[in-house]
C-alpha positions in Angstrom: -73.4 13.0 3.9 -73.1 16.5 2.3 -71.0 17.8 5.0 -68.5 14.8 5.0 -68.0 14.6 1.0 -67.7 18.8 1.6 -65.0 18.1 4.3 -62.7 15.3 2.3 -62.8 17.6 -1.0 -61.2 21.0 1.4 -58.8 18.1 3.0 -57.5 17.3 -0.2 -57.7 20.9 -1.6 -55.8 22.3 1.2 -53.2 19.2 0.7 -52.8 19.9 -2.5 -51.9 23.6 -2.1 -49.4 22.9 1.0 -47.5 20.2 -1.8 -47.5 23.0 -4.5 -46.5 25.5 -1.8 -43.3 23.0 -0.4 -41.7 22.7 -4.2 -42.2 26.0 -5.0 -38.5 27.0 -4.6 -37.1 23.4 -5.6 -37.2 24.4 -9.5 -34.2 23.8 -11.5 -31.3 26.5 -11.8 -29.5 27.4 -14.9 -26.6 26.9 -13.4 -27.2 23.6 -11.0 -26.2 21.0 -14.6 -23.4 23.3 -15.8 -20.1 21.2 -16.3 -17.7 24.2 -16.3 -18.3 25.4 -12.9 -16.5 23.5 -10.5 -18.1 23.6 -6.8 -15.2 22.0 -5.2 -12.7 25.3 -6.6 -12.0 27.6 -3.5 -12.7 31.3 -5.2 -9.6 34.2 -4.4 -11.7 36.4 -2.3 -12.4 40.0 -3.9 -12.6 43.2 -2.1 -15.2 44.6 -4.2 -18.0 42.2 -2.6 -17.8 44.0 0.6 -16.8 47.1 0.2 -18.6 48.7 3.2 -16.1 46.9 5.0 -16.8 45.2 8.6 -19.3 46.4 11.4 -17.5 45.7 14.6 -13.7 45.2 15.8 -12.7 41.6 16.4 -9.4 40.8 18.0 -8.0 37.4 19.3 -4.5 37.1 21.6 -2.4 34.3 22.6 0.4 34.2 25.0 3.8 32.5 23.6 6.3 31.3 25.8 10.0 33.3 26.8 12.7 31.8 24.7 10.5 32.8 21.6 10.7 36.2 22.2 13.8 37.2 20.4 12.5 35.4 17.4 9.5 37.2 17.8 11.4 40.7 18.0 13.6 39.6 14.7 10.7 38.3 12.8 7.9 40.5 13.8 8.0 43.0 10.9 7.8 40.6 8.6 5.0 39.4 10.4 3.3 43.0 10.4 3.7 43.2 6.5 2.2 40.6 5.7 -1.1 41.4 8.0 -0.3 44.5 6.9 -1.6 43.4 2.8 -5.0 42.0 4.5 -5.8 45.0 6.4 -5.0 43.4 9.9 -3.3 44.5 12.5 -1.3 43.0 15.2 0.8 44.1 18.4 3.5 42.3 20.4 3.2 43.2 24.3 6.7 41.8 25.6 5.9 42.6 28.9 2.5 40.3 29.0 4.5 37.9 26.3 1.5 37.9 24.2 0.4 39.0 20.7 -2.6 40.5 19.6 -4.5 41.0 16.3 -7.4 43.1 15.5 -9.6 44.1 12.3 -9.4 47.7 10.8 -11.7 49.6 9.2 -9.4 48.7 5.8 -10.5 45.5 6.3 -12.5 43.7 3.8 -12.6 39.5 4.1 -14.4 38.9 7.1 -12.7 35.5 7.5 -9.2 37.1 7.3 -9.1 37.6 11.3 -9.4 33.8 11.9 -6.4 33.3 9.3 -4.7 35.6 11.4 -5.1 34.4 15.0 -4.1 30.9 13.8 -1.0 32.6 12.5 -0.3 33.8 15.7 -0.7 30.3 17.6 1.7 28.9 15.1 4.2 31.4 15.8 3.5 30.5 20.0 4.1 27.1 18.9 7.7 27.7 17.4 6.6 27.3 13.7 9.2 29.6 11.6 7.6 32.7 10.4 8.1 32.6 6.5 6.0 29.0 6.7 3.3 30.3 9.3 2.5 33.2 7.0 1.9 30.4 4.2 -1.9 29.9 6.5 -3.1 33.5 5.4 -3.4 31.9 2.1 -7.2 30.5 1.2 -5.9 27.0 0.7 -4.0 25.9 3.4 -5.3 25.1 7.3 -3.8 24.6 10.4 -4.5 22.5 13.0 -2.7 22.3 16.6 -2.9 18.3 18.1 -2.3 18.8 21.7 -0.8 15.5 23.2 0.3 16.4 26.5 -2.8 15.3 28.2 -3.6 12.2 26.8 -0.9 10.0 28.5 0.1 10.8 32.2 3.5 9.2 32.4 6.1 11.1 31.4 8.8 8.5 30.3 5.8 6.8 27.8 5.0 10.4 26.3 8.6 11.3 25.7 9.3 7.4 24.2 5.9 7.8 21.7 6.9 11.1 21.0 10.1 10.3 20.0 8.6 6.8 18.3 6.5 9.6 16.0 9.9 11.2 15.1 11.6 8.5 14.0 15.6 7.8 13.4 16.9 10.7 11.8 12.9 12.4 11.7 12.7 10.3 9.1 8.9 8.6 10.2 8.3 12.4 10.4 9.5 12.9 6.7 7.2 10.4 5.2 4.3 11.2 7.1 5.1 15.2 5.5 5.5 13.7 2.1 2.4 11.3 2.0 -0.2 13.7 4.0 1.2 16.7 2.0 1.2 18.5 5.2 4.3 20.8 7.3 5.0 18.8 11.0 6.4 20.2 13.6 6.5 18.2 16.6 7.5 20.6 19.9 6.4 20.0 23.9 3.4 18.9 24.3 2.0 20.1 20.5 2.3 18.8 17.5 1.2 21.5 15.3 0.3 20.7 11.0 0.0 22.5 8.4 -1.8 21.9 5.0 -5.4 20.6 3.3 -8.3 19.7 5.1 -7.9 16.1 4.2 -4.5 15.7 5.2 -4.8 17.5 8.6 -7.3 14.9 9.0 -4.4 12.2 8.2 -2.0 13.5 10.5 -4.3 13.9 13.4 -5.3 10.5 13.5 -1.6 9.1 13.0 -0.6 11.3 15.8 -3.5 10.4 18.8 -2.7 6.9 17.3 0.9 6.9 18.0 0.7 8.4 21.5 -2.2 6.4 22.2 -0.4 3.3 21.3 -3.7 1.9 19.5 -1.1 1.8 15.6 2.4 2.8 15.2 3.3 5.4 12.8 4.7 3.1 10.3 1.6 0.9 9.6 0.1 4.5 9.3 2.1 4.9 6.1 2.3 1.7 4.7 -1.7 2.5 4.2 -1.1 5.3 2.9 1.5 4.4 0.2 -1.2 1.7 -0.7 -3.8 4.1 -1.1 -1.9 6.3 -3.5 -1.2 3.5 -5.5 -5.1 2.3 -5.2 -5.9 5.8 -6.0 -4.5 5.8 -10.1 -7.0 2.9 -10.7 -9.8 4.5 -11.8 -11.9 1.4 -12.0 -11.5 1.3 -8.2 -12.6 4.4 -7.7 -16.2 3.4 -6.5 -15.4 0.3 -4.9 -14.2 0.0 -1.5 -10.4 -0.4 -0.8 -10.6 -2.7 2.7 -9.8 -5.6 1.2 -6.4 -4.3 0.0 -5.2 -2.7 3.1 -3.3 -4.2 5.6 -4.9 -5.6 9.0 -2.5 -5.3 11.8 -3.6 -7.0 14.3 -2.5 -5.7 18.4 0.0 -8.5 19.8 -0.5 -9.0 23.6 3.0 -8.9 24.8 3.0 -10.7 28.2 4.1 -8.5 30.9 6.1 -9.4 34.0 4.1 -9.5 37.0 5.1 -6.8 39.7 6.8 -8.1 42.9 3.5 -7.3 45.1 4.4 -7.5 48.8 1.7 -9.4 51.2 0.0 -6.8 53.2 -0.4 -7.7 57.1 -3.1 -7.6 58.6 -4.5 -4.6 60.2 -4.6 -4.5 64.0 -5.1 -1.3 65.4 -2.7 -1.8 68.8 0.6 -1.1 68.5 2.9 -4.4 68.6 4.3 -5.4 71.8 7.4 -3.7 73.5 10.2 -6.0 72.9 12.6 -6.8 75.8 15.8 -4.4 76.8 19.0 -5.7 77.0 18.8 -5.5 81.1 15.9 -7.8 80.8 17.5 -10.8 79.1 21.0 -10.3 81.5 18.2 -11.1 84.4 16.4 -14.0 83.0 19.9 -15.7 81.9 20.9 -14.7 85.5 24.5 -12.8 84.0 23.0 -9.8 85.4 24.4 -11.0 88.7 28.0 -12.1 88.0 30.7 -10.5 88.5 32.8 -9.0 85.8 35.4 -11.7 86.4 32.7 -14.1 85.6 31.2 -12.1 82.0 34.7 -12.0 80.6 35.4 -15.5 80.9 32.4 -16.5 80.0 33.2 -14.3 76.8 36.1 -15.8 76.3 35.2 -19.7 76.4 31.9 -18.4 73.8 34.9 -16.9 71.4 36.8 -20.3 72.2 33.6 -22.3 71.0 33.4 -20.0 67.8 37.0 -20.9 66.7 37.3 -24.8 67.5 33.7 -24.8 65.5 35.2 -22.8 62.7 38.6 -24.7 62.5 36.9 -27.8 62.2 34.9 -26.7 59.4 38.0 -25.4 57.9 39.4 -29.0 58.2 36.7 -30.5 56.9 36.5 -29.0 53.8 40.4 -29.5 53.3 39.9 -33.7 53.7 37.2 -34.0 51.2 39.7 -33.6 48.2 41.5 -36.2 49.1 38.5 -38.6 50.0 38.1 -40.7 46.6 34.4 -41.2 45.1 32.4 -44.1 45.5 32.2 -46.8 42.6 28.8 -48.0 42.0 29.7 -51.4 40.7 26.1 -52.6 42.0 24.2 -50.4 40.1 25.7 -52.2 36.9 23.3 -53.9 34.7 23.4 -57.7 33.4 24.1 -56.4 30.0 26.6 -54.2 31.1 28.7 -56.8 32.8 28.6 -59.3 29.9 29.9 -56.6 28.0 32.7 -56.1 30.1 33.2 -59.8 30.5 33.7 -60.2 26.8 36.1 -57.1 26.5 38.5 -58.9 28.8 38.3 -62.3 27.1 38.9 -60.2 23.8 41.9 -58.1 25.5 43.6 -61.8 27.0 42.9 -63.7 23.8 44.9 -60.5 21.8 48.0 -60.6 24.5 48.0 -64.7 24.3 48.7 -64.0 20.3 51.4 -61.3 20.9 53.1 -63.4 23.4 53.7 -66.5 20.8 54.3 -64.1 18.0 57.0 -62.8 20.6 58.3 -66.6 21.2 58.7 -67.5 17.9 60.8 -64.3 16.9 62.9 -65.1 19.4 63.7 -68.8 18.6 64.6 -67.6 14.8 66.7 -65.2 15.9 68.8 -67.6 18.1 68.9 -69.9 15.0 70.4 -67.4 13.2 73.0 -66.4 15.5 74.0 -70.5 15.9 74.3 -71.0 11.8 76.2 -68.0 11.5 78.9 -68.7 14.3 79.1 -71.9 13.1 80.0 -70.9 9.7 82.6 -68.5 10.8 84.5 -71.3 12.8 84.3 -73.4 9.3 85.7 -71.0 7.2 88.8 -69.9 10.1 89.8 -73.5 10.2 90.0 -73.9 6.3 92.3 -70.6 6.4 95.1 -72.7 9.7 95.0 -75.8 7.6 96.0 -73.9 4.2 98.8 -72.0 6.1 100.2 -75.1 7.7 100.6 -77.0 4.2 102.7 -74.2 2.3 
């Protein structure tokens, strides 16, 4: 029993000393609750922390294609100045069509020569050199999307690419403006640069677009709604999914391609079809004479034109053939109807017909009444002569 209570008391000795020995570096630091230091600020670097300066020679080279070599020659001084400040330097070989750069023994920021060979693939890229010098500053990245391998056909890259433009680059515009990121789109690159979080942005709007998983525009309609969300401070802990947009994919139906029916496989080759010599001697022509073929030709062509002339003069009858009149196909209803219009039309033309009549009669009465009058008032004027 001795040895067992001896046993549990070292167990939980040896346990206490391994927790004591675990939090012995977890105390609290002066500094760990200060509210002026900022941990997210990006410190200048300063040349007095390494002053020994750097062990070995590093050196990184990219090739850069041959209409950007006269840029190259132009721009290159500028180029070396500016590696020039940082203790870098750089060589461009224009027989290779590549540039080099290498650390010095002036050099001091270790992280300098990683600056500088991204420089140098921007400048491959066709990225002007006053804005690729801009990446040797601390706070701004750059990041190279390459999108020539993600779709095979060339006429669907070329139409995404260009859908990632925009009319007028203006897609491209916003995109710049919202991300707060430099775009420039060229063969099968898209190189960016700017922050870390807005690299980030335009990475996945650009494998989006060529993709075709979200078009560029929804991109940025999310992002405009997010810079909105993001002056709210009450929303800053809460999650922002229920405000943003769900675009759902539309299945577009696609027409089906004309697929041929494939024949059946049959290793032997089909059979030899007959010569022209061969069907002469089964029809027996082979054996005539040539007196015989041509008028046999000619009573064929004969054929052929009485056949044709009667077509001719068929076609030219049927105008003048009149169409049927289906008067049995007429319904009962139909045919009262009809039968009432014409007792309606005969019962109007009886009425005219009188009307007609009786104009006439008045008109003859008229004429009598007046000619008789006339005769009156002549005979009054004889006897008045005769009695003077």
């Amino acid at each position: 029993m001795a040895s067992a209570d001896e046993a549990n008391a070292a167990a939980e000795g040896t346990e206490g000393k391994n927790w004591q020995r675990k939090g012995k570096h977890k105390k609290e630091k002066p500094w760990d609750d200060d509210p002026n230091i900022d941990r997210w600020t990006v410190e200048k670097f300063d040349p007095s922390w390494n002053e020994g300066g750097l062990l070995e020679v590093s050196s990184f080279s990219t090739l850069f294609p041959q209409y950007r070599e006269k840029y190259l020659q132009e721009t290159w001084p500028i180029v070396k100045g500016a590696l020039k400040e940082f203790g870098v330097s750089c060589e461009l070989n224009l027989v290779e069509g590549s540039m080099t750069v290498s650390t010095t023994r002036k050099t001091r920021d270790p992280y300098i020569i990683l600056k500088a060979r991204d420089l140098i693939k921007l400048l491959s890229r066709s990225v002007p050199a006053p804005q690729a010098i801009k990446v040797l500053n601390d706070e701004m990245n750059c990041d190279i999307v390459k999108i020539g391998s993600i779709i095979r056909n060339k006429e669907r890259f070329v139409k995404r690419r260009e859908r990632l433009l925009g009319p007028n680059l203006s897609t491209l515009k916003a995109i710049e403006i919202l991300t707060g990121c430099y775009i420039l789109v060229q063969g099968n690159t898209v190189a960016a640069m700017g922050s870390f979080k807005g690299l980030k942005q335009v990475r996945k709007i650009v494998e989006d677009c060529i993709k075709n998983i979200k078009h560029p525009v929804y991109h940025i309609k999310e992002l405009l709604i997010k810079r909105e969300l993001a002056k709210n401070p009450a929303l800053a802990t809460e999650s922002w999914d229920r405000f943003l947009p769900n675009f759902k994919k539309k299945n577009v139906k696609q027409k089906k391609p004309n697929t041929k029916e494939k024949k059946q496989y049959t290793p032997f080759p089909p059979p030899q079809q007959p010569s022209k010599i061969d069907l002469e001697l089964e029809s027996g022509e082979y054996f005539m004479s040539d007196k015989k073929k041509s008028a046999k030709k000619w009573q064929e062509k004969l054929d052929k034109q009485s056949e044709k002339s009667e077509e001719k003069k068929r076609k030219r009858e049927a105008a003048f053939v009149p169409p049927k009149e289906n008067t049995a196909g007429l319904s009962e209803s139909a045919k009262s109807t009809n039968a009432n219009e014409i007792a309606d039309i005969t019962k109007s033309l009886k009425k005219k017909a009188k009307k007609f009549r009786n104009s006439e009669a008045e008109e003859n009465v008229k004429i009598e009444s007046y000619v008789a009058s006339n005769e009156e008032s002549h005979s009054k004027k004889k006897h008045k002569s005769s009695s003077k």
